[in-house]
C-alpha positions as CSV (number, residue, x, y, z in Angstrom):
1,X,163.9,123.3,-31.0
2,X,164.0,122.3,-27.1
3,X,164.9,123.0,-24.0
4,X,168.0,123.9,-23.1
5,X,170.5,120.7,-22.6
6,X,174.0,122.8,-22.5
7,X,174.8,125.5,-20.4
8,X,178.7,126.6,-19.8
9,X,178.8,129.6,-17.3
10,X,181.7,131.5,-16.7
11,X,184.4,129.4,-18.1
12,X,187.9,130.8,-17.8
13,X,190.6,129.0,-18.6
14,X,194.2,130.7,-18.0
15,X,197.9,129.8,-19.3
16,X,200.4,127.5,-18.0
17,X,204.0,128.2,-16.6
18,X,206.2,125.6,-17.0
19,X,205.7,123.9,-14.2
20,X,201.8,123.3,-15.0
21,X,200.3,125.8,-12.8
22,X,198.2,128.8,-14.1
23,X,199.4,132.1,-14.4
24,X,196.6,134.6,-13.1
25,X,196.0,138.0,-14.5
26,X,193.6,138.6,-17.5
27,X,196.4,139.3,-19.3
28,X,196.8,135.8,-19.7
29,X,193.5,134.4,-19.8
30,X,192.8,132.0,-22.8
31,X,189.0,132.1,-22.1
32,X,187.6,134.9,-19.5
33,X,184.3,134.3,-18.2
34,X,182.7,132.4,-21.6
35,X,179.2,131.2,-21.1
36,X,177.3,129.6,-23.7
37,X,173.7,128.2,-24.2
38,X,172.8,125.4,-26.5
39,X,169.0,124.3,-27.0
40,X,167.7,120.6,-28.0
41,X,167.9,120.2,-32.0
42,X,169.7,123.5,-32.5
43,X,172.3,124.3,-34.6
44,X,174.3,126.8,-33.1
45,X,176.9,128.7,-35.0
46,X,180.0,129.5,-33.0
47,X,182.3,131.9,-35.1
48,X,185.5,134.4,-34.5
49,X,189.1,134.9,-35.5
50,X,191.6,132.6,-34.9
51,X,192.4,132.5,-31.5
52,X,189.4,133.7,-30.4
53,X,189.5,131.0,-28.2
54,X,186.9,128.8,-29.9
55,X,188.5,125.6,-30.1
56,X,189.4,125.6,-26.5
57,X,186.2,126.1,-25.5
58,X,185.0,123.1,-27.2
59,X,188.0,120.9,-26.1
60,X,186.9,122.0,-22.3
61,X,183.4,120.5,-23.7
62,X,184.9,117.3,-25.1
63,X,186.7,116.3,-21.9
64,X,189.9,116.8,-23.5
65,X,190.9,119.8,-21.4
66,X,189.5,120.9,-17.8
67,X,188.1,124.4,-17.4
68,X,190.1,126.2,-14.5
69,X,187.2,128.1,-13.2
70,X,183.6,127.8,-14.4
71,X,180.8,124.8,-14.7
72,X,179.3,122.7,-17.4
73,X,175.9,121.6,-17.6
74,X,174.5,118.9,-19.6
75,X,170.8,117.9,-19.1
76,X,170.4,120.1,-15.5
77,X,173.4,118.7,-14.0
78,X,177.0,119.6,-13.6
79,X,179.5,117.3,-15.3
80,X,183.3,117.1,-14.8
81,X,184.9,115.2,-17.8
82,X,188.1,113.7,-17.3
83,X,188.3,112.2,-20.7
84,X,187.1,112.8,-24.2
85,X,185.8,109.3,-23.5
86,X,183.7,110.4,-20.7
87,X,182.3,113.5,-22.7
88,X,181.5,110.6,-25.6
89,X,179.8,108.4,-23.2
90,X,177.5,111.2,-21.9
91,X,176.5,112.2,-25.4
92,X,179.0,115.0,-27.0
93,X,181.1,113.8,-29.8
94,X,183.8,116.4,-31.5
95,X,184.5,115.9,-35.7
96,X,188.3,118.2,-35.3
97,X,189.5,120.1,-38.1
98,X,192.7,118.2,-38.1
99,X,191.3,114.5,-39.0
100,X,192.0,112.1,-37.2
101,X,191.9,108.3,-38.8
102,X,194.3,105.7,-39.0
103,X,195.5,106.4,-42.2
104,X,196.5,102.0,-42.5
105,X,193.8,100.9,-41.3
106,X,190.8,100.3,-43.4
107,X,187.2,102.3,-43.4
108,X,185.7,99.9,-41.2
109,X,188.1,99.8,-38.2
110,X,188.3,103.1,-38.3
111,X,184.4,103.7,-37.3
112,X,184.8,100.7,-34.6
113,X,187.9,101.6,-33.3
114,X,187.8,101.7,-29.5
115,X,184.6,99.4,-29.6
116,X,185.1,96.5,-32.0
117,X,182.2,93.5,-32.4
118,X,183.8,90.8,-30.8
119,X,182.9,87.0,-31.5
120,X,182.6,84.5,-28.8
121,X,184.1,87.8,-26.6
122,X,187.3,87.5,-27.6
123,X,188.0,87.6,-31.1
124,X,187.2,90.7,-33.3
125,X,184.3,90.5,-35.9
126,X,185.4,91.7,-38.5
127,X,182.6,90.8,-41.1
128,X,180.3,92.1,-38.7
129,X,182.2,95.4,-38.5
130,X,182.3,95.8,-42.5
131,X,178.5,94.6,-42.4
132,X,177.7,97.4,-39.8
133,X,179.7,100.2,-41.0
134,X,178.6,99.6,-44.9
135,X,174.4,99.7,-42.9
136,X,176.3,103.3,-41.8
137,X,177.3,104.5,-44.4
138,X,174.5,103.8,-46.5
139,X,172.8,105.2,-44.0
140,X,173.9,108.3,-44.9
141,X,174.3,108.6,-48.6
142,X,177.7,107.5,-49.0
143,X,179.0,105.1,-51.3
144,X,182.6,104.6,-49.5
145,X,183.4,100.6,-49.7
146,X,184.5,100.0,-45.9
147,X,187.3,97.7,-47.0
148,X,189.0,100.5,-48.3
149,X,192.4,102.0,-46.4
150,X,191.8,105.2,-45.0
151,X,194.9,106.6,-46.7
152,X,193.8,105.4,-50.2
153,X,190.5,107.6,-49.6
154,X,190.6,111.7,-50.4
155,X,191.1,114.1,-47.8
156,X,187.0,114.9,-48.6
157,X,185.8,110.8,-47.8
158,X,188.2,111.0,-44.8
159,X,186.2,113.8,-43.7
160,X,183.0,111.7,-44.4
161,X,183.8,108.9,-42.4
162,X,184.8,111.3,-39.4
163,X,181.6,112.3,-39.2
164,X,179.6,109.5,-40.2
165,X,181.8,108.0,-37.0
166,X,181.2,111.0,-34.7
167,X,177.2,110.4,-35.2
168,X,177.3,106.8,-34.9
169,X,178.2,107.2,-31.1
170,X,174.0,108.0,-30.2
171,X,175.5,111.4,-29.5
172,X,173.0,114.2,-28.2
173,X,175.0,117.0,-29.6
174,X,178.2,116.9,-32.2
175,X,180.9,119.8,-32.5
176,X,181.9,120.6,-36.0
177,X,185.4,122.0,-36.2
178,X,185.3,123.7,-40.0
179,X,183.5,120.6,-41.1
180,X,183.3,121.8,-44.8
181,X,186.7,122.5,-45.6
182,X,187.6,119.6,-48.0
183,X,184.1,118.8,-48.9
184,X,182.4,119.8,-52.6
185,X,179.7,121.8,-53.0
186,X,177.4,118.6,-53.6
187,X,179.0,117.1,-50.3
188,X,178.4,120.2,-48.8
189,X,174.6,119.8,-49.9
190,X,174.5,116.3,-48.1
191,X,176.6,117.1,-45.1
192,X,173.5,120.0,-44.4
193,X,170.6,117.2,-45.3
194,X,172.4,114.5,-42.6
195,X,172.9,118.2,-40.3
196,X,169.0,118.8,-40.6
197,X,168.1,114.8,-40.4
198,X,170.3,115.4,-36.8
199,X,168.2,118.0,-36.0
200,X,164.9,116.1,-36.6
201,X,166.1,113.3,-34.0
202,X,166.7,116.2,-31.4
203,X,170.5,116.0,-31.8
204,X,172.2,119.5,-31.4
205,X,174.9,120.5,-33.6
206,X,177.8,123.4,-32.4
207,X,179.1,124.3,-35.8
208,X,182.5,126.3,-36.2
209,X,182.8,127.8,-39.3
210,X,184.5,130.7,-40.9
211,X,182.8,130.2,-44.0
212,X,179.9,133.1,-44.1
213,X,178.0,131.5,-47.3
214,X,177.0,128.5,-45.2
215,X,176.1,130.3,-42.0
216,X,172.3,131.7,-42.8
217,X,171.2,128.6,-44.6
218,X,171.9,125.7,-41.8
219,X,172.5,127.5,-37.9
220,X,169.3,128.7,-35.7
221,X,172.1,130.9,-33.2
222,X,175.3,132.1,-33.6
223,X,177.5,133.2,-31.2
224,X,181.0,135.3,-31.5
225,X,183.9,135.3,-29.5
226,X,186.9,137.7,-29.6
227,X,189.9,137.5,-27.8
228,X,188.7,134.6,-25.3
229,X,185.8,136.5,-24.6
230,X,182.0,135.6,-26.0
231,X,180.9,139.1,-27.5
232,X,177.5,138.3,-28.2
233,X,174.5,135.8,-29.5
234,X,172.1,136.6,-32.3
235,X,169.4,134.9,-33.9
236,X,170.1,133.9,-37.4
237,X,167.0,136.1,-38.2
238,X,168.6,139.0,-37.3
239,X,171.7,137.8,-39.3
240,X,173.7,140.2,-42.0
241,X,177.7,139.6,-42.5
242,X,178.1,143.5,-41.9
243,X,177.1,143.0,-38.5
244,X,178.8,139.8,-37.7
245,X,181.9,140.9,-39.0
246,X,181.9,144.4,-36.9
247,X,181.4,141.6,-33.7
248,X,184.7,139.9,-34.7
249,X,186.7,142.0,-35.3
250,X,185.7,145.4,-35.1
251,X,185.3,146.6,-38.5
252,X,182.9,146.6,-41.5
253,X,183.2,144.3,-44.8
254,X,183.5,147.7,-46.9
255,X,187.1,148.2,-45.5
256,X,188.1,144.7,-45.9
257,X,189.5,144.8,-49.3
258,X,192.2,147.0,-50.3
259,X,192.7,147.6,-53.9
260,X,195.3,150.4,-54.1
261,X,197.0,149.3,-57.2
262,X,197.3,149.8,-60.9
263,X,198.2,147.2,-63.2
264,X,200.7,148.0,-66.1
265,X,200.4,146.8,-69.9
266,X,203.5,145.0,-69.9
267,X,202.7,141.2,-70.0
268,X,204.0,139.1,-67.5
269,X,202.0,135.3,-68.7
270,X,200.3,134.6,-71.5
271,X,199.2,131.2,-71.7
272,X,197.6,129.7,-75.3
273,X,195.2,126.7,-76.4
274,X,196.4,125.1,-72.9
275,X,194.7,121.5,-72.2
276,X,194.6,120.7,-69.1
277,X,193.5,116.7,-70.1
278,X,192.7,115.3,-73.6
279,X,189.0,116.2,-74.1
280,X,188.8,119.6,-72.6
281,X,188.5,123.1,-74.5
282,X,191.7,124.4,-74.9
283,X,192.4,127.6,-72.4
284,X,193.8,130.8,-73.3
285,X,194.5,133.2,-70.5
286,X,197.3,136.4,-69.7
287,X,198.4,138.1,-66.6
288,X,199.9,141.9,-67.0
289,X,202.4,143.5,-63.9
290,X,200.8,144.8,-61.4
291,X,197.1,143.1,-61.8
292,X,195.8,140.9,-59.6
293,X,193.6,138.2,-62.1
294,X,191.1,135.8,-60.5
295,X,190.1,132.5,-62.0
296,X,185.9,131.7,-60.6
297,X,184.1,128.1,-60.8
298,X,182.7,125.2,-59.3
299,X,185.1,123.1,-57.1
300,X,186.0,120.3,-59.9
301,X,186.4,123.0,-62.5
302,X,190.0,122.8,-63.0
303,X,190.8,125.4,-61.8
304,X,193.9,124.2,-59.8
305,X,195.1,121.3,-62.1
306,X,195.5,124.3,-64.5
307,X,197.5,126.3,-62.0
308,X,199.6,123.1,-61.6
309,X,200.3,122.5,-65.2
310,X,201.3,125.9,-65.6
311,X,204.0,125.5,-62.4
312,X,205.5,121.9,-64.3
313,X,204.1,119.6,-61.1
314,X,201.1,118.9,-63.9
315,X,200.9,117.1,-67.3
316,X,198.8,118.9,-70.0
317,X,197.7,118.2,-73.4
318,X,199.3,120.8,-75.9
319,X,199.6,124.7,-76.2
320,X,202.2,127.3,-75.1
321,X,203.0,129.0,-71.6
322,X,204.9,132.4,-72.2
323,X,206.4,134.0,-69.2
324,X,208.0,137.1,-69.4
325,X,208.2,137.2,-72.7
326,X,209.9,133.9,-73.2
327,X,208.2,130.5,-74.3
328,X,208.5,127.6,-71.6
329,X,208.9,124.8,-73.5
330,X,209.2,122.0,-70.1
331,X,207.5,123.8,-67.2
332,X,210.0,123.0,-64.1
333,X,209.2,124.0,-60.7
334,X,212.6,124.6,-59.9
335,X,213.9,126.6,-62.5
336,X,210.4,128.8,-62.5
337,X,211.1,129.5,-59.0
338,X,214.7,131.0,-60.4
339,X,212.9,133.0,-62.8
340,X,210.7,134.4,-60.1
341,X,207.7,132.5,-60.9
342,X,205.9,131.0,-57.6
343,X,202.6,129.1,-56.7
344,X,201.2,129.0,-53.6
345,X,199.3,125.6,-52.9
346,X,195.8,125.5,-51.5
347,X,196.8,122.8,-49.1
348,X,199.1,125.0,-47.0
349,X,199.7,122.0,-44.6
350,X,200.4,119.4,-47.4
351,X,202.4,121.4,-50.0
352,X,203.4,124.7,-48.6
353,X,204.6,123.9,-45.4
354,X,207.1,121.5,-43.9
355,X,205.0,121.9,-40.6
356,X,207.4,120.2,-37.8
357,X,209.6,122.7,-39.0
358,X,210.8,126.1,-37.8
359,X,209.1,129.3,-39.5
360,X,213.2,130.6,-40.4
361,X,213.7,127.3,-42.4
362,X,210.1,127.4,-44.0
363,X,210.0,130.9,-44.7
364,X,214.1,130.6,-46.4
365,X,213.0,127.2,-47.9
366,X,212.4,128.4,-51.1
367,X,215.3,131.1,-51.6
368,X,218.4,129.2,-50.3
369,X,219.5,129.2,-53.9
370,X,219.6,132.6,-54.2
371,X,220.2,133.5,-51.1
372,X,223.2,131.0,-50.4
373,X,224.6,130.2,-54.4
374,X,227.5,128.7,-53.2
375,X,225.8,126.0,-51.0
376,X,226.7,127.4,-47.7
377,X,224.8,128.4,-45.8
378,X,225.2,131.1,-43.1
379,X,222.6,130.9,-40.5
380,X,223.0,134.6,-39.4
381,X,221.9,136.1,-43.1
382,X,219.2,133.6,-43.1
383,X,217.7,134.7,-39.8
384,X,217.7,138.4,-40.6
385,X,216.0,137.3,-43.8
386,X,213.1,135.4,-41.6
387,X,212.8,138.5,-39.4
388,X,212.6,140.8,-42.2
389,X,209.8,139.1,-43.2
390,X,208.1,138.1,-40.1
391,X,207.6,141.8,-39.7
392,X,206.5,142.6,-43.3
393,X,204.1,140.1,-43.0
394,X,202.8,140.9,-39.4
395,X,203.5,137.1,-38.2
396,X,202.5,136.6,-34.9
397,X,204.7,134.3,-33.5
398,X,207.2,133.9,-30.6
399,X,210.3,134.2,-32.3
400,X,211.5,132.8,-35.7
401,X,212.3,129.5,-34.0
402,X,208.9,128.8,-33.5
403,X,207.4,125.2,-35.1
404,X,205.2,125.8,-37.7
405,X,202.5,123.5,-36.9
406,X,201.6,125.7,-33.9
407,X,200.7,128.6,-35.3
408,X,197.3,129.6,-36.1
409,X,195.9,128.7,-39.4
410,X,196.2,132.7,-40.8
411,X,199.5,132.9,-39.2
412,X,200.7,129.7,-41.1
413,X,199.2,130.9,-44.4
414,X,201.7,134.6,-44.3
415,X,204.4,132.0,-43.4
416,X,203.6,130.4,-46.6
417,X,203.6,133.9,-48.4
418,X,206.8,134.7,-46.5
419,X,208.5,131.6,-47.8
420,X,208.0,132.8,-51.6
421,X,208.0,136.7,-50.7
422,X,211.8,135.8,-49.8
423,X,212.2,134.4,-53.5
424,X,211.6,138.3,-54.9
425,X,208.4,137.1,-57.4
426,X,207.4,138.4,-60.6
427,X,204.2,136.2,-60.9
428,X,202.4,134.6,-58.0
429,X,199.9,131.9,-58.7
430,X,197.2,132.1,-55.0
431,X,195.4,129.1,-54.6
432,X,192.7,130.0,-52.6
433,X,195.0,132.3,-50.4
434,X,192.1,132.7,-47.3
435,X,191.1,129.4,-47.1
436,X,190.2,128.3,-43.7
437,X,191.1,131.5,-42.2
438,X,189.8,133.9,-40.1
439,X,188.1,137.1,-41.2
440,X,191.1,139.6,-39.7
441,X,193.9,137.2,-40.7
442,X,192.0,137.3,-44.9
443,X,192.0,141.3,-44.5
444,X,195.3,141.1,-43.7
445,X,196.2,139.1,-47.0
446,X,194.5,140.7,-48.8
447,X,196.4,144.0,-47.9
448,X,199.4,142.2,-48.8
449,X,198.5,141.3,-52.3
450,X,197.8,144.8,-52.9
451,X,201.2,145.6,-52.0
452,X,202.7,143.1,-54.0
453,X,200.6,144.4,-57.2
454,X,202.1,147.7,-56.1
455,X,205.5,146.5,-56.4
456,X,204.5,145.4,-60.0
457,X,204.0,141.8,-59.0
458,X,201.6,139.5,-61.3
459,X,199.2,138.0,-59.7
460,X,196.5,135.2,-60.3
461,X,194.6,134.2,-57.6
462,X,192.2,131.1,-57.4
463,X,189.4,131.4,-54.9
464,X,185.8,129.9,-54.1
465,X,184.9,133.2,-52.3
466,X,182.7,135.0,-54.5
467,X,183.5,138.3,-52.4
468,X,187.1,137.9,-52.8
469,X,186.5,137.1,-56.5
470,X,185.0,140.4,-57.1
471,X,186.5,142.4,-54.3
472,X,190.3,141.5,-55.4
473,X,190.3,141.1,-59.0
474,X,190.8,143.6,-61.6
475,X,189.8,141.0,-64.2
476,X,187.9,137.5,-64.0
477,X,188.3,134.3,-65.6
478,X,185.0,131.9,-65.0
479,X,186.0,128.1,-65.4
480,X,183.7,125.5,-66.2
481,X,184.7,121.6,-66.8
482,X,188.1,122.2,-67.4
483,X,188.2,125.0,-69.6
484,X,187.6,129.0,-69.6
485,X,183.5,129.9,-70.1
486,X,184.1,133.5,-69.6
487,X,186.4,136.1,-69.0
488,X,185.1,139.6,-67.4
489,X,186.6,142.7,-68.0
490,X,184.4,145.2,-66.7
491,X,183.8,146.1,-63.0
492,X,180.0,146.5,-63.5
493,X,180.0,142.4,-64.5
494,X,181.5,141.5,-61.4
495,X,178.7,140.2,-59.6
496,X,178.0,136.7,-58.0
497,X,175.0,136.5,-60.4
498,X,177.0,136.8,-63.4
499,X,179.8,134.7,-62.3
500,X,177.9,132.0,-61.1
501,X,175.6,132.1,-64.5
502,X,178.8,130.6,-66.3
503,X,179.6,128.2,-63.8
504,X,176.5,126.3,-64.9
């Protein structure tokens, strides 16, 4: 690693009244006094909850917000971006979290879009563009045909050509917002070879994350941030979670997971010689009240496509589903939600919310039914209802009017919970309940599935977290290429060692 090419000092960045002028007071400081130091060919980790005040710095750094006090320095000068195009052309490119292609227009115009080839000047070049962005591609390892619609693609090769795009620019350092969230564990892999290939041509690489597995094996620093302040940089030498996690938010990992509960021996599921698809081992799995049951594996497992054909949104191959003592002959999402039988989706933003919606009519969503049988509705009960459980759940929010999509990613997940916590479940199926979520906002969950399991409700929870795995469960299922390799029953076995030895 270099010299230093970044340095933000004292950048404070304050909120708005409604006429566009800051309100001054550190009460209502978005960022207070955040410096920051990034060195040639580094990766540097920037972690903390949500709302920590992360992203903003990074959007002051992208020219797509200015800072109201403080200064940027890039290469020993001061620079004043007006324009994420201005931050672009001095070298900084930003992959977001949220993607953003052109979902109808293909591969190729995606990566050129803003600087097309032109022929003769005028017209675009459009063989040259497919020529030059399959040459980029390649590049990197990926065999994406640039012909292809963006919106044909999966949410993982979107991601892929975001950053393949981003690091096309000649950029001198590139902000990953959560980069891995939609990749594989083998994309993963390749994301961290291009990452260290980055490094190697002196590109520096700020990487947000809240994914600790990742952290140790790609950054040199990481830095933490806490209620729009910076709390501290380490060197990933001195790493350990324990110690990270008391930066963010105050607390150790030992009092993260709450298991409080004691599951019952009355069955709530039993599901038997299950196929998820025509050449897989047939599955065989139960759920009792009160237990919280997690299902381990590889990403491409099946572990969700056998959550799905369990809900009736899936087509399996054979065997029986038993819930509550009662065969379900034609799983139907409708009528399972009736019974009391919910899944929560692991794409909050795709299946669980109706984001340019208010959180009362998300949260009620689910229950009008029972809450309304007649078909009128009565906006006063159904209010009180989204109250009720904006405070059970702790939802930070301005009021129950509030859209969705501007709530922070933990926030919008208890919203999600909130929606089917209305319904009054007997089984939950959690799709990886934390994912993408911040280390206060996952204790928080997990708190309330403990709850729930108190109040006798079944749970069985899908997750990629090995520490959540073992931390939450009272009983394991392991998953391997569509069918069950192990199930683990004792405590002692609950290790990522003996999980990950049947994942293989």
């Amino acid at each position: 690693m270099g010299d230093t090419i970044l340095k933000m000092t004292g950048i404070t960045k304050y909120i708005f009244d409604a006429y566009g002028k800051p309100i001054r007071g550190t009460n209502v400081k978005i960022l207070d006094e955040v410096s920051l130091d990034v060195r040639e060919g580094e990766v540097h980790i920037l972690i903390g909850e949500n709302g920590a005040g992360k992203s903003t710095l990074m959007k002051i750094l992208g020219g797509i917000i200015p800072p109201d006090e403080g200064t940027v320095e890039l290469f020993g000068k001061e620079v004043h971006f007006k324009n994420p195009r201005e931050a672009e052309s001095a070298g900084i490119s930003f992959i977001h979290q949220e993607l953003n292609l052109c979902p109808n227009l293909s591969v190729g115009e995606n990566l050129f879009l803003g600087r097309e080839i032109k022929k003769n000047k005028c017209f675009t070049d459009k063989k040259a563009i497919y020529e030059k962005s399959r040459e980029m591609l390649m590049k990197f390892g990926f065999k994406i045909d640039p012909h292809t619609l963006v919106r044909d693609l999966s949410t993982a090769q979107q991601q892929i050509v975001e950053i393949v795009k981003a690091i096309s620019y000649n950029s001198r350092i590139v902000i990953m917002d959560e980069p891995t969230a939609s990749l594989t564990e083998v994309e993963i892999d390749h994301l961290f070879e291009i990452i260290r290939t980055m490094q190697k041509q002196n590109i520096s690489v700020i990487y947000i994350s809240h994914r600790f597995e990742e952290l140790k094996e790609i950054g040199d620093q990481l830095s933490v941030m806490r209620d729009g302040k910076m709390v501290g940089t380490i060197d990933m030498a001195d790493f350990s979670q324990e110690k990270v996690i008391k930066m963010m938010v105050g607390r150790t990992l030992n009092t993260m997971f709450i298991r409080e509960h004691l599951s019952a021996q009355e069955e709530v599921l039993r599901v038997e010689e299950l196929k998820i698809a025509r050449n897989t081992k047939p599955i065989s799995i139960q759920v009792k009240k009160g237990e919280v049951v997690g299902i381990g594996g590889l990403v491409g497992a099946g572990r969700t496509e056998f959550a799905k054909s369990i809900f009736g949104v899936r087509k399996y191959y054979g065997g029986r589903i038993i819930y509550r003592g009662k065969e379900i002959e034609h799983p139907d999402p409708r009528n399972l939600i009736r019974q009391g039988f919910m899944y929560l989706s692991e794409d909050r933003k795709v299946e669980g919310l109706i984001l340019r919606m208010d959180i009362e009519k998300n949260i009620t969503l689910s229950s009008l039914p029972m809450l309304f049988p007649n078909g009128t509705i009565h906006k006063n009960k159904e209010r009180k209802v989204a109250i009720s459980m904006i405070d059970e759940l702790n939802i930070v929010c301005r009021s129950e009017k509030q859209m969705a999509n501007t709530l922070s990613g933990g926030n919008q997940q208890k919203v999600v919970l909130a929606k089917w916590l209305a319904a009054h479940p007997s089984l939950m199926i959690l799709d990886e309940p934390t994912r993408g979520i911040d280390i206060n906002a996952k204790s928080e969950i997990y708190k309330i599935i403990d709850d729930l399991t108190r109040q006798g409700v079944a749970i069985l929870m899908i997750s990629s977290e090995l520490a959540e795995l073992i931390g939450m469960s009272d009983r394991i299922y392991v998953m391997k290429g569509g069918s069950v390799s192990a199930e683990l029953t004792d405590p002692k076995d609950f290790t990522q060692e003996k999980i990950m030895s049947y994942t293989v």
